[in-house]
PDB file of N, CA, C, O and CB in Angstrom:
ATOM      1  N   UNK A   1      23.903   6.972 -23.566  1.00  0.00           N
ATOM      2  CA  UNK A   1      24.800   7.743 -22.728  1.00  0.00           C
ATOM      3  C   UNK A   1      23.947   8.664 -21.852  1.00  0.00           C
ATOM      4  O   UNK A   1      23.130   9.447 -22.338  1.00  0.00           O
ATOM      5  CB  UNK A   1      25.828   8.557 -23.590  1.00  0.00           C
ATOM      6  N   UNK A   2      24.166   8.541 -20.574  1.00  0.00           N
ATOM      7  CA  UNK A   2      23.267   9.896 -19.834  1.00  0.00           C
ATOM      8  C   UNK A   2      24.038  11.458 -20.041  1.00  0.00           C
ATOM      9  O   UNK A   2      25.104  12.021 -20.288  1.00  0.00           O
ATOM     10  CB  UNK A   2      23.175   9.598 -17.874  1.00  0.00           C
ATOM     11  N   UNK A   3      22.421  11.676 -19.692  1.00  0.00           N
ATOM     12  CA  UNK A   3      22.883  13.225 -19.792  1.00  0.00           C
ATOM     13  C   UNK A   3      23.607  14.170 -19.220  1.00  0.00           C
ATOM     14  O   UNK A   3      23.626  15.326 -19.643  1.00  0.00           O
ATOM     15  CB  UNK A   3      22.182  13.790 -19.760  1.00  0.00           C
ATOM     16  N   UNK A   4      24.095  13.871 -18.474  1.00  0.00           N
ATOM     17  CA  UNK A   4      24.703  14.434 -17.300  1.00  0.00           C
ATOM     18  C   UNK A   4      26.036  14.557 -18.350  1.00  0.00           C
ATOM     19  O   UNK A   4      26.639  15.571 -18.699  1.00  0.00           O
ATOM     20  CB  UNK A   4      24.756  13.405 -15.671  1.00  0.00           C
ATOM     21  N   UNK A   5      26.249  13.234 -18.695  1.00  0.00           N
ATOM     22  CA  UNK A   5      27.696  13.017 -19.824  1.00  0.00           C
ATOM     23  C   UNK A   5      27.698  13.907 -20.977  1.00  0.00           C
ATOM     24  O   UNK A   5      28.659  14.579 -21.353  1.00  0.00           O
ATOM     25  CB  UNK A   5      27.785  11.442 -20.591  1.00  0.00           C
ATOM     26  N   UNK A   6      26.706  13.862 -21.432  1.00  0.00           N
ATOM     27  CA  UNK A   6      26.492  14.383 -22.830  1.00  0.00           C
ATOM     28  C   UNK A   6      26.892  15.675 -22.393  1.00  0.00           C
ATOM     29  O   UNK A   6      27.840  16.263 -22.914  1.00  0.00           O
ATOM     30  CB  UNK A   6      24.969  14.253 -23.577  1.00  0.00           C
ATOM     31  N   UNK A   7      26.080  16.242 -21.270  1.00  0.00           N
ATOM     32  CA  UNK A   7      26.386  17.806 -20.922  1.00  0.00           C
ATOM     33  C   UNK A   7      28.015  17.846 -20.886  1.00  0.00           C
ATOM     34  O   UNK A   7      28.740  18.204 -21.815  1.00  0.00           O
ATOM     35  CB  UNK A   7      25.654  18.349 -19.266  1.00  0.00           C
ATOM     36  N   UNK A   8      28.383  17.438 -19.718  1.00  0.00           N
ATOM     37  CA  UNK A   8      29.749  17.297 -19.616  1.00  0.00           C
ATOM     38  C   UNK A   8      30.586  17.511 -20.866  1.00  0.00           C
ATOM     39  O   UNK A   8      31.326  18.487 -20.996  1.00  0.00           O
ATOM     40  CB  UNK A   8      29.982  16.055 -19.122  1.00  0.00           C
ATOM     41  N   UNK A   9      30.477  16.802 -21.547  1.00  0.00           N
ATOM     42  CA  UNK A   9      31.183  16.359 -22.733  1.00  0.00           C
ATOM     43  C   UNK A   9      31.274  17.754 -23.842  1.00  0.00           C
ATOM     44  O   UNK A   9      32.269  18.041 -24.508  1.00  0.00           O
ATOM     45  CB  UNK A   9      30.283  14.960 -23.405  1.00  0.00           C
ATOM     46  N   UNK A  10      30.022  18.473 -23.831  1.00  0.00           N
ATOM     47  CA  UNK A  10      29.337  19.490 -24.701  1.00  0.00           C
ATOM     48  C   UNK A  10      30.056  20.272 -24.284  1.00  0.00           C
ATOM     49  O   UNK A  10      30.979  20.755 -24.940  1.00  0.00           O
ATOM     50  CB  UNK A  10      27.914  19.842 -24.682  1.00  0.00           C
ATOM     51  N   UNK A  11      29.719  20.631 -22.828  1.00  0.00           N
ATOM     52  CA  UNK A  11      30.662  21.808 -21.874  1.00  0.00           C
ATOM     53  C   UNK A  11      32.356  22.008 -22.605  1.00  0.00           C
ATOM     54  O   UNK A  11      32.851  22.946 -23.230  1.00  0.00           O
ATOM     55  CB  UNK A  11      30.894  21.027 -19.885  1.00  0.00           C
ATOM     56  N   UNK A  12      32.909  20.660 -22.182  1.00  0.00           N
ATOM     57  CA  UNK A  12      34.203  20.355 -22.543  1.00  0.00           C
ATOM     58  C   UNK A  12      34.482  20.833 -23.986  1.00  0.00           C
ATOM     59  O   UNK A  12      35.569  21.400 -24.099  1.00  0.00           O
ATOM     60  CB  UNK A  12      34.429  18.894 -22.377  1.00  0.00           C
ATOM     61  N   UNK A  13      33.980  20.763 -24.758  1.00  0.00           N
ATOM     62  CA  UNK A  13      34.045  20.606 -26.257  1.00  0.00           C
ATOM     63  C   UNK A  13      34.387  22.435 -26.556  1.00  0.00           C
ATOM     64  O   UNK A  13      35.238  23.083 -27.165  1.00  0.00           O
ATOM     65  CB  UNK A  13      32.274  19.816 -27.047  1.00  0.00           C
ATOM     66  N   UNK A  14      33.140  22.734 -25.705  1.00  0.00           N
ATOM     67  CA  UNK A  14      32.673  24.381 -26.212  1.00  0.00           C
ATOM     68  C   UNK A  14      34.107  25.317 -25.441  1.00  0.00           C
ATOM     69  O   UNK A  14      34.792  26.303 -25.711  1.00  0.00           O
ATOM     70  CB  UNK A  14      30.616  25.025 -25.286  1.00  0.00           C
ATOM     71  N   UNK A  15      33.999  24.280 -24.351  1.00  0.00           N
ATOM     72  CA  UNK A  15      35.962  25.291 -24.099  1.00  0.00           C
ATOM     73  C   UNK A  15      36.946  25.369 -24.567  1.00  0.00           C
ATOM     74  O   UNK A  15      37.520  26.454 -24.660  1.00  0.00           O
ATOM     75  CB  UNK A  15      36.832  25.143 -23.210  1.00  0.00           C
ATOM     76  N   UNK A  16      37.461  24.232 -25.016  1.00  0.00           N
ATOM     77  CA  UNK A  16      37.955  23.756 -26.189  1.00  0.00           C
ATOM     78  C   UNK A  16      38.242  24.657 -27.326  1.00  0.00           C
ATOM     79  O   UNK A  16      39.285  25.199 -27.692  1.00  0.00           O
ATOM     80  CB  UNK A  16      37.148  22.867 -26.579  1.00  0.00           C
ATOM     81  N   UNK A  17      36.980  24.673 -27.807  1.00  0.00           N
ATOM     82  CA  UNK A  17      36.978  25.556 -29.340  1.00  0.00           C
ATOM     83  C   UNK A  17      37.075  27.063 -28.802  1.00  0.00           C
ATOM     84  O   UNK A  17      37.737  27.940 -29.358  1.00  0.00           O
ATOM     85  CB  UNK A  17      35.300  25.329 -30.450  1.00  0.00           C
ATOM     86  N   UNK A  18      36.452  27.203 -27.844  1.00  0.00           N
ATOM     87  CA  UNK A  18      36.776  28.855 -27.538  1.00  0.00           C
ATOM     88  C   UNK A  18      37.686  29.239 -27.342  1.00  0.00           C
ATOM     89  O   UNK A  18      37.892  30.431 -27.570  1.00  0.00           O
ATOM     90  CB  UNK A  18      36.348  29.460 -26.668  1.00  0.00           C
ATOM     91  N   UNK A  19      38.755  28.354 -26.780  1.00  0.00           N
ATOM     92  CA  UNK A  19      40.371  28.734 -26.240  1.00  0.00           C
ATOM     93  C   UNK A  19      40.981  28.404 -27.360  1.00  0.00           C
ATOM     94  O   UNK A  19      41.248  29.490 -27.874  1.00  0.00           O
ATOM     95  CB  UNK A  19      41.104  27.881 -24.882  1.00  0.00           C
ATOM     96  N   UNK A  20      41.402  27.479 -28.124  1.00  0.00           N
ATOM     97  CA  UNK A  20      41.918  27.140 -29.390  1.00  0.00           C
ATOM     98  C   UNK A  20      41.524  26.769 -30.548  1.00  0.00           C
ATOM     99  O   UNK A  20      42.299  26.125 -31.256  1.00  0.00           O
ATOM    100  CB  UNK A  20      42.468  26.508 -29.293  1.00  0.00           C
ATOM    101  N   UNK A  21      39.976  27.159 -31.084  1.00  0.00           N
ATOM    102  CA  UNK A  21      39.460  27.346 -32.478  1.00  0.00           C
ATOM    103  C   UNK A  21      38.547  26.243 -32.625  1.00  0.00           C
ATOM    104  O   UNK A  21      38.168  25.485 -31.733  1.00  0.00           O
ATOM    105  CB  UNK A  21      40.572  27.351 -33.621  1.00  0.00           C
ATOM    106  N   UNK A  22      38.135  26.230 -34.224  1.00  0.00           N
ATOM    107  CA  UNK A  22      37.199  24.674 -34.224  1.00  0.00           C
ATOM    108  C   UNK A  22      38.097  23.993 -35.093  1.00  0.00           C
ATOM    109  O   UNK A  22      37.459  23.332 -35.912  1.00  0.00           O
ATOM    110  CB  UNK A  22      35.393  24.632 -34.939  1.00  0.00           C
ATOM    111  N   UNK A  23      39.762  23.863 -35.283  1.00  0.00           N
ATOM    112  CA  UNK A  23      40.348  23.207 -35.321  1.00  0.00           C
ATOM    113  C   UNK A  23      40.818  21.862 -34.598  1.00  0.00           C
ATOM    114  O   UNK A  23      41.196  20.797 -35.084  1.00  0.00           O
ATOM    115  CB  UNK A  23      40.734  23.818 -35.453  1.00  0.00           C
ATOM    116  N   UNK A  24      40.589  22.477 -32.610  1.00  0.00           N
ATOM    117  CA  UNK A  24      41.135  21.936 -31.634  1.00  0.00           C
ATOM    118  C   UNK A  24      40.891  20.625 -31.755  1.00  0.00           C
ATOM    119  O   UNK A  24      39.830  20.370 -32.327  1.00  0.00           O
ATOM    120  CB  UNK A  24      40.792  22.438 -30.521  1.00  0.00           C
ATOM    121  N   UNK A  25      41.591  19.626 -31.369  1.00  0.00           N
ATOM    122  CA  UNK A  25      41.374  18.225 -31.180  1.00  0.00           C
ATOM    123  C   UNK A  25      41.282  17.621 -29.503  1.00  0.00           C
ATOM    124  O   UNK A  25      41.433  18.306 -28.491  1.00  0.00           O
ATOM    125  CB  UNK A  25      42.602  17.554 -31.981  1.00  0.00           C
ATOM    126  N   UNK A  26      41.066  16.523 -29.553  1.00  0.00           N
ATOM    127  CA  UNK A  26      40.561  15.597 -28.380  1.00  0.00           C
ATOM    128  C   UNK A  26      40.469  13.998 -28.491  1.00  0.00           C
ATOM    129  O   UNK A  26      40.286  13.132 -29.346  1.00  0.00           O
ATOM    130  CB  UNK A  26      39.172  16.031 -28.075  1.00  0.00           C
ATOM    131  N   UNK A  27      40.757  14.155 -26.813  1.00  0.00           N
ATOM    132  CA  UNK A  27      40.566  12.694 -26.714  1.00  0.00           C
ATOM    133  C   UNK A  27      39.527  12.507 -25.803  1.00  0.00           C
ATOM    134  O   UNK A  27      39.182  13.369 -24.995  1.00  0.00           O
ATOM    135  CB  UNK A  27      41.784  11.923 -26.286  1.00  0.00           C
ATOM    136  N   UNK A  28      38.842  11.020 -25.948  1.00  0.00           N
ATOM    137  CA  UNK A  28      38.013  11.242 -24.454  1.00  0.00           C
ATOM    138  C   UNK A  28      38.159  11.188 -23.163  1.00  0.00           C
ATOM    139  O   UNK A  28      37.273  11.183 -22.308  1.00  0.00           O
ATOM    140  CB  UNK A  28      37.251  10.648 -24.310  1.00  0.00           C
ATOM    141  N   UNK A  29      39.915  11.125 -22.960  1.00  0.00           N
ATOM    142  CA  UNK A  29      40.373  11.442 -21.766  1.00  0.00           C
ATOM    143  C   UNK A  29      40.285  13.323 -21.439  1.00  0.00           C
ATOM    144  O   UNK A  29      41.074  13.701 -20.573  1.00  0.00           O
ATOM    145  CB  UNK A  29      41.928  10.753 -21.782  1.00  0.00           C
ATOM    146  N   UNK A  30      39.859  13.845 -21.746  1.00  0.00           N
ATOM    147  CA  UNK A  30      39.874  15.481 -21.855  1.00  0.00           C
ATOM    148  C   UNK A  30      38.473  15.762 -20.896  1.00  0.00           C
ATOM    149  O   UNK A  30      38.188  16.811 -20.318  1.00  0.00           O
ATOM    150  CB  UNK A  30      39.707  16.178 -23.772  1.00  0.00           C
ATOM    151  N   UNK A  31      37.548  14.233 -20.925  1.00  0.00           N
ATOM    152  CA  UNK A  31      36.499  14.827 -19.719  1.00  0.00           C
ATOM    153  C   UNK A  31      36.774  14.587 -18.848  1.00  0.00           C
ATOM    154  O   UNK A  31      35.871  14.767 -18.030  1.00  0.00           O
ATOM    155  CB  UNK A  31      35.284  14.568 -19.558  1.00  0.00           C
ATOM    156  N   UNK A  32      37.718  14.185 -18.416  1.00  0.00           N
ATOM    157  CA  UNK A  32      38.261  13.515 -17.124  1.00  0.00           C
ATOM    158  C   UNK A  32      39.302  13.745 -16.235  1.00  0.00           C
ATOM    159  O   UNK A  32      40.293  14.215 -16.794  1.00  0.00           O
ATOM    160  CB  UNK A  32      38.527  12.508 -17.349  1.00  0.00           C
ATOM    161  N   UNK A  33      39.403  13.585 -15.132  1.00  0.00           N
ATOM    162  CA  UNK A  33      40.605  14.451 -14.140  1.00  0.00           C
ATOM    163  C   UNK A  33      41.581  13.529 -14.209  1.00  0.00           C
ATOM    164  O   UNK A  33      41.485  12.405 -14.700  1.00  0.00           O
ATOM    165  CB  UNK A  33      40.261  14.828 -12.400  1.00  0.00           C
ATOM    166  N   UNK A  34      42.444  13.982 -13.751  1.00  0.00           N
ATOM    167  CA  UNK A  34      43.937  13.438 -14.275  1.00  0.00           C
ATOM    168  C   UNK A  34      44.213  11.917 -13.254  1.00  0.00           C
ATOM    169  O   UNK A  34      45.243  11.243 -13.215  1.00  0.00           O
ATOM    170  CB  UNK A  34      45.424  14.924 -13.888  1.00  0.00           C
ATOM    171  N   UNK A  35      43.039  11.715 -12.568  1.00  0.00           N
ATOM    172  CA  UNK A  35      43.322  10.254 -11.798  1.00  0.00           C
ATOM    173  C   UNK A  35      41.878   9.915 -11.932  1.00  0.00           C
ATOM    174  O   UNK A  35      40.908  10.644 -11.724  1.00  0.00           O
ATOM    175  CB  UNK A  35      43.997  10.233 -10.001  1.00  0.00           C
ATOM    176  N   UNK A  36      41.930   8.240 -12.454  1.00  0.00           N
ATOM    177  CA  UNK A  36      40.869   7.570 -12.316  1.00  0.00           C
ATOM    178  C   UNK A  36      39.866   7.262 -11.412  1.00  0.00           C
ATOM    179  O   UNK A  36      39.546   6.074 -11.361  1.00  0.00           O
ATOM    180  CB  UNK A  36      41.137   6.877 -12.525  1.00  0.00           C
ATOM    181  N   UNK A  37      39.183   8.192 -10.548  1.00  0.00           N
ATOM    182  CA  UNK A  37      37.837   8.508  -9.945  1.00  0.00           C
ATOM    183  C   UNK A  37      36.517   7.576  -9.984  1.00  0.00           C
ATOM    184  O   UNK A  37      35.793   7.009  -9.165  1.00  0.00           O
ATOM    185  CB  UNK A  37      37.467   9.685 -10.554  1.00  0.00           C
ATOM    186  N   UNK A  38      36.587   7.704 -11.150  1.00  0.00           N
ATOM    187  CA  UNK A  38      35.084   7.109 -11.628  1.00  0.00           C
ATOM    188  C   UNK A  38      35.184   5.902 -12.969  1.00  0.00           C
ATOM    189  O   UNK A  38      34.794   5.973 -14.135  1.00  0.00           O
ATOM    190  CB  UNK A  38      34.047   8.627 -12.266  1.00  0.00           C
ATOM    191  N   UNK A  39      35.698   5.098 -12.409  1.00  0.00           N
ATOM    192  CA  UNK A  39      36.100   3.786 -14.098  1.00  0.00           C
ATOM    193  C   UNK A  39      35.372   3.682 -14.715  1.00  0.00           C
ATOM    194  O   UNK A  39      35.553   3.929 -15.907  1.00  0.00           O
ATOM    195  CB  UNK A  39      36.354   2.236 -14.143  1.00  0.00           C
ATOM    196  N   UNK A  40      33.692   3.099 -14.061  1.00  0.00           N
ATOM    197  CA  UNK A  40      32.756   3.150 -14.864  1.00  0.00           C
ATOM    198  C   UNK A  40      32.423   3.863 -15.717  1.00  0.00           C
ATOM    199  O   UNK A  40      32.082   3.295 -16.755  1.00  0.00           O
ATOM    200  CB  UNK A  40      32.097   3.103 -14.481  1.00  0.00           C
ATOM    201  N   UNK A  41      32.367   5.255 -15.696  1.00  0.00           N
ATOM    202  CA  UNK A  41      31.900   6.541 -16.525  1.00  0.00           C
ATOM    203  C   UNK A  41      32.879   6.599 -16.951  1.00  0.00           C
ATOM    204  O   UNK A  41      32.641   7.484 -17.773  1.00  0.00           O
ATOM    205  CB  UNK A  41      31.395   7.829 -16.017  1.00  0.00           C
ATOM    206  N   UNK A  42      34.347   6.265 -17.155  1.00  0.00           N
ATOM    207  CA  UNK A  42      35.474   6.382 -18.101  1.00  0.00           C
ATOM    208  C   UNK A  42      35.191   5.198 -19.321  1.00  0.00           C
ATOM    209  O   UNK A  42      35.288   5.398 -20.531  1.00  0.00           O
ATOM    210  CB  UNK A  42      37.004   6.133 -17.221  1.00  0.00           C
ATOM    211  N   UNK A  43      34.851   4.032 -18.712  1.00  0.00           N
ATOM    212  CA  UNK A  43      34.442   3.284 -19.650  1.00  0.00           C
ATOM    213  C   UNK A  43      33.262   3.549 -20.548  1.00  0.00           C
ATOM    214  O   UNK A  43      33.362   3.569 -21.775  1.00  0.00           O
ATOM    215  CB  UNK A  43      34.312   2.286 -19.121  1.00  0.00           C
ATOM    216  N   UNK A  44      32.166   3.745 -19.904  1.00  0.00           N
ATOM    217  CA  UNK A  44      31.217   4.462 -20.636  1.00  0.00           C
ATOM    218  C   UNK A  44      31.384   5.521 -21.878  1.00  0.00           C
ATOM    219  O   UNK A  44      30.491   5.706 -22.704  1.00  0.00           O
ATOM    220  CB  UNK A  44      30.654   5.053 -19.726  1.00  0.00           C
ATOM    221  N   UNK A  45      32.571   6.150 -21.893  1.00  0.00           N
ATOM    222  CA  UNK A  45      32.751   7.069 -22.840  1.00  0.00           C
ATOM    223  C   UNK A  45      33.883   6.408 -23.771  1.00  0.00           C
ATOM    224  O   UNK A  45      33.890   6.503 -24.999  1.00  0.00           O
ATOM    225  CB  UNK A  45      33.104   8.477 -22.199  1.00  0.00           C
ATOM    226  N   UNK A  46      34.744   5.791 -23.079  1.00  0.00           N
ATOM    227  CA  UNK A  46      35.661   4.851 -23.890  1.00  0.00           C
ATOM    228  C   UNK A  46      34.997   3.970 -24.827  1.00  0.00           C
ATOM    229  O   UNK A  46      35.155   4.121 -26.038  1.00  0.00           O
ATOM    230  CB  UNK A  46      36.443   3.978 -23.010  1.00  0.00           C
ATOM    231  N   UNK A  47      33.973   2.701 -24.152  1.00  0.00           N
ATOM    232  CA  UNK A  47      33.373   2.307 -25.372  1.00  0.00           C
ATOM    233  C   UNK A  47      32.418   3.047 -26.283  1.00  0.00           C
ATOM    234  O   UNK A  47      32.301   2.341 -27.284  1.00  0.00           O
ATOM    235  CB  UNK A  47      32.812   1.323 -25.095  1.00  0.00           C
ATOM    236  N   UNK A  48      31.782   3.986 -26.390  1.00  0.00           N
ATOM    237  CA  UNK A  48      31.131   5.106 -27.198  1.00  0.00           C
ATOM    238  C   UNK A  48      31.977   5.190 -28.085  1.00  0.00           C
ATOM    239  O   UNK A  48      31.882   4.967 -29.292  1.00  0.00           O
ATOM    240  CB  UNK A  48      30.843   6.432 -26.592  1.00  0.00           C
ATOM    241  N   UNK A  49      33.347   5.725 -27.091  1.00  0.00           N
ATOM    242  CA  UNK A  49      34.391   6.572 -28.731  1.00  0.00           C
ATOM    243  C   UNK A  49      35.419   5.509 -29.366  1.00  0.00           C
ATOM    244  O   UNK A  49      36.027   5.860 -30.377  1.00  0.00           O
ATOM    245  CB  UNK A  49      35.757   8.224 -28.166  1.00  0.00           C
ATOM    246  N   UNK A  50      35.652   4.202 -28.818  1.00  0.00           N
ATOM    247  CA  UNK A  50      36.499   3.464 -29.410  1.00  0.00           C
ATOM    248  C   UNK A  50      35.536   2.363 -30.208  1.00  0.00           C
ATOM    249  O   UNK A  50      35.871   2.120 -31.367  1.00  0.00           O
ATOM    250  CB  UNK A  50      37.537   2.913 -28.357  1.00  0.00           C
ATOM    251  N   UNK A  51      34.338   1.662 -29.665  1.00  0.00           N
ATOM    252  CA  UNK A  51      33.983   0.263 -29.744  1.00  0.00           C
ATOM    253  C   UNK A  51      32.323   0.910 -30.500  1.00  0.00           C
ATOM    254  O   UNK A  51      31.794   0.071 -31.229  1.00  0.00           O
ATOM    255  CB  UNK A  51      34.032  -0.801 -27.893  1.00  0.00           C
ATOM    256  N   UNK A  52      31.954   1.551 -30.436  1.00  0.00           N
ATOM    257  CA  UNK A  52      30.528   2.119 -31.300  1.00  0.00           C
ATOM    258  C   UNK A  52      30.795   2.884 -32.151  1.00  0.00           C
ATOM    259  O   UNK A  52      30.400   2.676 -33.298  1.00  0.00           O
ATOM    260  CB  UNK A  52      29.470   2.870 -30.607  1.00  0.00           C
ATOM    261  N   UNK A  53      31.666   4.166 -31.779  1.00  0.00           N
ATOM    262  CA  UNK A  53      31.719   5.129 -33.289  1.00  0.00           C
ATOM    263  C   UNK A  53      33.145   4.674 -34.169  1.00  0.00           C
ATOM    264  O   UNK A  53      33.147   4.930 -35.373  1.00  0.00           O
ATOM    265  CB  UNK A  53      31.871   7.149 -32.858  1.00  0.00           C
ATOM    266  N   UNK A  54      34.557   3.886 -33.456  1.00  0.00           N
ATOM    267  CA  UNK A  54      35.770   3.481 -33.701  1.00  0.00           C
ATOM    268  C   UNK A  54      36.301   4.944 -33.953  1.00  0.00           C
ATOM    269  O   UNK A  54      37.006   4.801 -34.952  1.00  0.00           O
ATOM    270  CB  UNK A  54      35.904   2.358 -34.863  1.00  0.00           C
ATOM    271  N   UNK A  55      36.336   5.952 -33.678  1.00  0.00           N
ATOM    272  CA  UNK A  55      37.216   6.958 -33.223  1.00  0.00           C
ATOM    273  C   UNK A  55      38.738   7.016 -33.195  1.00  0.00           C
ATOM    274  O   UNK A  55      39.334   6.169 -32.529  1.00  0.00           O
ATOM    275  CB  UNK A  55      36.892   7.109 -32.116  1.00  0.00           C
ATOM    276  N   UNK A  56      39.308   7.800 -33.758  1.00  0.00           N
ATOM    277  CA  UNK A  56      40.567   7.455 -33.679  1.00  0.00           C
ATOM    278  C   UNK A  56      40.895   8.093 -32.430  1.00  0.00           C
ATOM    279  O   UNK A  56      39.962   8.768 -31.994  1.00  0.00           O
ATOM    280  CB  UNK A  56      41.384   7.816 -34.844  1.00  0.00           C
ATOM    281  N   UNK A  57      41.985   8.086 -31.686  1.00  0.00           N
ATOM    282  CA  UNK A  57      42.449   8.638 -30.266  1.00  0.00           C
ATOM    283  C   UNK A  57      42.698  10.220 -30.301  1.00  0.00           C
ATOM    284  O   UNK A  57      43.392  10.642 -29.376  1.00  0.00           O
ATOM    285  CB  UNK A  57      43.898   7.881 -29.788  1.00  0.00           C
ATOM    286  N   UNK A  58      42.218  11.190 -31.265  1.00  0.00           N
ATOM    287  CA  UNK A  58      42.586  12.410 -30.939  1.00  0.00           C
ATOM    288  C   UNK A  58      41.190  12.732 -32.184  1.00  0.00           C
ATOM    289  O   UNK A  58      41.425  12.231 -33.284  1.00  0.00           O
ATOM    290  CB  UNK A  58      44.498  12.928 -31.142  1.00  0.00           C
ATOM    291  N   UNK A  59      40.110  13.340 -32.093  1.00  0.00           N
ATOM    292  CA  UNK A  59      39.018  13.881 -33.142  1.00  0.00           C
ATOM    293  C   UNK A  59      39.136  15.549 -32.732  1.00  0.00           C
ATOM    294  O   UNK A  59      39.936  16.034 -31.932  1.00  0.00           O
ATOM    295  CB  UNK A  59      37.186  13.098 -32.863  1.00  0.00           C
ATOM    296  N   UNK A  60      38.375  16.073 -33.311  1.00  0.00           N
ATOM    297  CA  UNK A  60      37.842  17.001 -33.678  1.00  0.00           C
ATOM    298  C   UNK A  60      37.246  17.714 -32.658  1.00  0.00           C
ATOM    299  O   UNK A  60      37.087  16.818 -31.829  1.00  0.00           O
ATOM    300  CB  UNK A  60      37.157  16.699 -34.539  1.00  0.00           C
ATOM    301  N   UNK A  61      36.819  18.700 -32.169  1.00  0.00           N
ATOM    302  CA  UNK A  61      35.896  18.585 -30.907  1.00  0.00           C
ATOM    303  C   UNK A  61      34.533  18.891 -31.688  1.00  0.00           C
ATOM    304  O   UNK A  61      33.583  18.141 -31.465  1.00  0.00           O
ATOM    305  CB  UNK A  61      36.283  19.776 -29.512  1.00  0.00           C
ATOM    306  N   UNK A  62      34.389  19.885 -32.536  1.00  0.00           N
ATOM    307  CA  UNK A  62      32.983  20.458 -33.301  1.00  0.00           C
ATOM    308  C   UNK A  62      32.901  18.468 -33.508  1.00  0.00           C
ATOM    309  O   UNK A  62      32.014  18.050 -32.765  1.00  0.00           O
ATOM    310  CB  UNK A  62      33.185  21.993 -35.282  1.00  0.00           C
ATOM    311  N   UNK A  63      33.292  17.813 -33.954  1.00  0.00           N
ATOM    312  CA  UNK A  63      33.011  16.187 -34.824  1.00  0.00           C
ATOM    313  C   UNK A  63      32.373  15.950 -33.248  1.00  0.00           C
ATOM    314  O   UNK A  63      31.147  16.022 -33.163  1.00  0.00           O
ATOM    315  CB  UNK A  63      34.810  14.811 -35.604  1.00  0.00           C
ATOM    316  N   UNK A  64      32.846  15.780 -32.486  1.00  0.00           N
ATOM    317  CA  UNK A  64      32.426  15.089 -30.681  1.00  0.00           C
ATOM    318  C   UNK A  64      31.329  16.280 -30.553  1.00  0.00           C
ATOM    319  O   UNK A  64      30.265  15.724 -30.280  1.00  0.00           O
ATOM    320  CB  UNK A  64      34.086  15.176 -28.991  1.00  0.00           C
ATOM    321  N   UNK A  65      31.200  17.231 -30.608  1.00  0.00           N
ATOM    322  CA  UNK A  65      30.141  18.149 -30.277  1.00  0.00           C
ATOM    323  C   UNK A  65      28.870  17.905 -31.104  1.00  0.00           C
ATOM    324  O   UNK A  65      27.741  17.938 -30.614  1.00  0.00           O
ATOM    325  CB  UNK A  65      30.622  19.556 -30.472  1.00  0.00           C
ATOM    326  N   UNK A  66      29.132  17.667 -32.355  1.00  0.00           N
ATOM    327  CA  UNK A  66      28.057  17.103 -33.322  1.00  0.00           C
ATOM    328  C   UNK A  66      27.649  15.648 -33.000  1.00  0.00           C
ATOM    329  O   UNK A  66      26.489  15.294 -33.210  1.00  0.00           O
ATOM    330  CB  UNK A  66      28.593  17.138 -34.824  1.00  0.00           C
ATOM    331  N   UNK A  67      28.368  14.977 -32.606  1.00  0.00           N
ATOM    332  CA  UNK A  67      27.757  13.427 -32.521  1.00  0.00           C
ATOM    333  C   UNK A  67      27.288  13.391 -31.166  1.00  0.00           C
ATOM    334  O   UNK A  67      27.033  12.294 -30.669  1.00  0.00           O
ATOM    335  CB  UNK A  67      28.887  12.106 -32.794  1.00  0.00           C
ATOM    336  N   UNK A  68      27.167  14.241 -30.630  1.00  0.00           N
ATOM    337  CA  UNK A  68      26.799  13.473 -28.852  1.00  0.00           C
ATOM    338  C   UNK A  68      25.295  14.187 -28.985  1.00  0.00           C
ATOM    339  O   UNK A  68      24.316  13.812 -28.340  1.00  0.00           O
ATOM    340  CB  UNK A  68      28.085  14.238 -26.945  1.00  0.00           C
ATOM    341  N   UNK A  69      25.297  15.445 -30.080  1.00  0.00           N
ATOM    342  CA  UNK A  69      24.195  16.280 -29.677  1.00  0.00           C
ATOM    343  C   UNK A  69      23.173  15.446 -30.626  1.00  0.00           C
ATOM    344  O   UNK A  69      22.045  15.886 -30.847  1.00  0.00           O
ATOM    345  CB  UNK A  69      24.388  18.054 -29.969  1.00  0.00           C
ATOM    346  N   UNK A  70      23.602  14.287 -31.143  1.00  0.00           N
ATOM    347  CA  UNK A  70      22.798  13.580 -32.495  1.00  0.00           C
ATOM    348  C   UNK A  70      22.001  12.584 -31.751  1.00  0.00           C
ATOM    349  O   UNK A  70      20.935  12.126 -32.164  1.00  0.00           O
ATOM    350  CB  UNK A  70      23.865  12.739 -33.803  1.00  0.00           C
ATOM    351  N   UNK A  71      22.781  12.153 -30.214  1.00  0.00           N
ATOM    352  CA  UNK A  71      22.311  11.017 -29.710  1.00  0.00           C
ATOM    353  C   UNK A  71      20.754  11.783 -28.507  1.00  0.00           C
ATOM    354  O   UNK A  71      20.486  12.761 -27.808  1.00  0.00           O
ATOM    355  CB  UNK A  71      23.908  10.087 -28.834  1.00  0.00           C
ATOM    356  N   UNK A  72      20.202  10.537 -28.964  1.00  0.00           N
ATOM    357  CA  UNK A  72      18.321  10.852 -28.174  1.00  0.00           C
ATOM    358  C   UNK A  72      18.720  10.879 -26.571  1.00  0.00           C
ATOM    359  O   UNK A  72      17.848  11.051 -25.720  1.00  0.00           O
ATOM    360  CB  UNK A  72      16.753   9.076 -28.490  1.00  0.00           C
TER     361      UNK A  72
END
């Protein structure tokens, strides 16, 4: 995954928990604007969270904040 994503993703996560706890949940539609822009990089994160880790459709964000920061 590039980094640019990973950041993204981290960013996303850390707002997340600051506005509604480290309870909050997510999907990996939550990095993304409300119209499909960029497919490729939607897919890119789609297969990560559905087809490599099998993710269920709503995690954790600290769980997504821990696994992206695991990847090299």
């Amino acid at each position: 995954m590039r980094d640019s994503l990973k950041q993204k993703i981290i960013a996303v996560c850390n707002s997340k928990i600051e506005k509604k706890g480290t309870n909050v949940g997510l999907s990996f539609y939550a990095f993304f604007a409300n119209k499909n822009d960029n497919p490729a990089l939607l897919m890119e994160v789609a297969e990560w969270w559905i087809m490599t880790h099998k993710l269920d459709h709503f995690e954790k964000a600290v769980k997504i904040k821990k696994m992206i920061g695991a990847i090299p």
